[in-house]
Kinemage of the C-alpha trace (Angstrom):
@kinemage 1
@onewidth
@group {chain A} dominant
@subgroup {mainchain}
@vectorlist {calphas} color= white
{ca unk a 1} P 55.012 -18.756 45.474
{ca unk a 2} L 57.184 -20.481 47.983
{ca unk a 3} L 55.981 -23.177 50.359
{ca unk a 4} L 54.789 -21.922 53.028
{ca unk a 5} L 52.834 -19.382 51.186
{ca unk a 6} L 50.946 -21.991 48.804
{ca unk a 7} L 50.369 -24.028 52.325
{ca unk a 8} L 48.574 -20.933 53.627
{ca unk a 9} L 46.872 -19.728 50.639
{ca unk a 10} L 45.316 -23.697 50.098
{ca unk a 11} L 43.952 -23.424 53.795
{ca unk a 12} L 42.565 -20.188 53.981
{ca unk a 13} L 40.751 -21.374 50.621
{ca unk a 14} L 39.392 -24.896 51.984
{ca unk a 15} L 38.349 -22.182 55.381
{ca unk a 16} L 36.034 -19.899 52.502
{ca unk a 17} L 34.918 -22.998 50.978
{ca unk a 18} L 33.905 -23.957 47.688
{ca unk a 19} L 32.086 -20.714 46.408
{ca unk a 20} L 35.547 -19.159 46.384
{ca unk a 21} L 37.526 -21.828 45.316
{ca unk a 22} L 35.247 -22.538 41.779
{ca unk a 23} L 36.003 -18.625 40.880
{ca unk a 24} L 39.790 -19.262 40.278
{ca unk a 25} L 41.241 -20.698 37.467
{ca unk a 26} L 42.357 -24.356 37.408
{ca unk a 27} L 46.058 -23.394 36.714
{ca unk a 28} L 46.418 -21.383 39.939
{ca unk a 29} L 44.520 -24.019 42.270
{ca unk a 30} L 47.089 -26.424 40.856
{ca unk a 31} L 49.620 -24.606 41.164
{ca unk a 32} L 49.065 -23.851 44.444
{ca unk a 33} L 48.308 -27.582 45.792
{ca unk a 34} L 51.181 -28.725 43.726
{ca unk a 35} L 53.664 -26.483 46.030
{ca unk a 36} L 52.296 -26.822 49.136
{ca unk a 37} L 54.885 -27.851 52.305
{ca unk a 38} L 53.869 -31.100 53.531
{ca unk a 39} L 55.185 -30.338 56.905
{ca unk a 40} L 52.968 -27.154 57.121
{ca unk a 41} L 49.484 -27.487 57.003
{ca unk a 42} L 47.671 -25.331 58.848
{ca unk a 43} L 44.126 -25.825 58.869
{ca unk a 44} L 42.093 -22.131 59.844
{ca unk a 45} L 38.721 -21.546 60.684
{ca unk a 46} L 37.410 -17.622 60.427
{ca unk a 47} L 37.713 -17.742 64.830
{ca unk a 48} L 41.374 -19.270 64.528
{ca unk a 49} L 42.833 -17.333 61.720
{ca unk a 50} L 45.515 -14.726 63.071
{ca unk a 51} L 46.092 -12.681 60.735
{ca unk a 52} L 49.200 -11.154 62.127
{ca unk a 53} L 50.984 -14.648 62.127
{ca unk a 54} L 50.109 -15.149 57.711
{ca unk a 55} L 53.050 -14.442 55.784
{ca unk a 56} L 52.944 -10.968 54.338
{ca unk a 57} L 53.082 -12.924 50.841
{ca unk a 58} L 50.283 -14.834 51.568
{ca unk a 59} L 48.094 -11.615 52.311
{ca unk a 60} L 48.935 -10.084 49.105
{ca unk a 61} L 47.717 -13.087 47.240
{ca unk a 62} L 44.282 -13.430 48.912
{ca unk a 63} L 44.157 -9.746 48.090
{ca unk a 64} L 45.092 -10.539 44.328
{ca unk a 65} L 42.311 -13.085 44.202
{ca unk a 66} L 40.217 -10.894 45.360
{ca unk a 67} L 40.528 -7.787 43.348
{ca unk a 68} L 40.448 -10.341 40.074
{ca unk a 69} L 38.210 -13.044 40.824
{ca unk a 70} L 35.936 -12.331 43.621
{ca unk a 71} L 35.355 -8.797 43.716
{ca unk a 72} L 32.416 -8.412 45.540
{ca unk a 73} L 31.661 -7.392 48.890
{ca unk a 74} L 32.416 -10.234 51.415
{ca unk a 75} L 33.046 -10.072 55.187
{ca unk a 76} L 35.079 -12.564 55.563
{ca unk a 77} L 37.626 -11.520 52.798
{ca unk a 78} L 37.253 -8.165 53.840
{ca unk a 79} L 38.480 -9.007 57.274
{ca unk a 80} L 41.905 -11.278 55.756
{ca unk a 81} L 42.805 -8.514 52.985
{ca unk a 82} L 42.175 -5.358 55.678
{ca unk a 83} L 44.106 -6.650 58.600
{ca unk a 84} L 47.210 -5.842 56.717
């Protein structure tokens, strides 16, 4: 994942909180905070998140953690991984 994506990804995680972020594996979170750009970091909450401004990338791996990790019926992932 490039920068910009991994900076996204890490925010829209801290934004769903902890419940979320204990269902992936240790690899990926570290992966992720280990590439994040450290002159791009947005911070979201569920009323400032456009959706339409994510990178496309960054969409598709919110919807990859979803369909392997969370799975379950959630409002506020449904409402990232259908905007796109």
């Amino acid at each position: 994942m490039d920068l910009i994506v991994c900076s996204e990804v890490n925010a829209i995680l801290n934004m769903l909180g902890k419940q979320y972020i204990d269902l992936l594996p240790n690899d990926i979170l570290e992966n992720i905070r280990n590439n994040i750009d450290v002159n791009y970091q947005p911070i979201f909450t569920m009323d400032s998140l456009n959706i339409e401004e994510l990178n496309p990338d960054t969409i598709d791996v919110i919807k990859n953690f979803y369909n392997q990790y969370w799975n379950e019926e959630d409002d506020d992932i449904i409402y990232i991984i259908d905007e796109k």
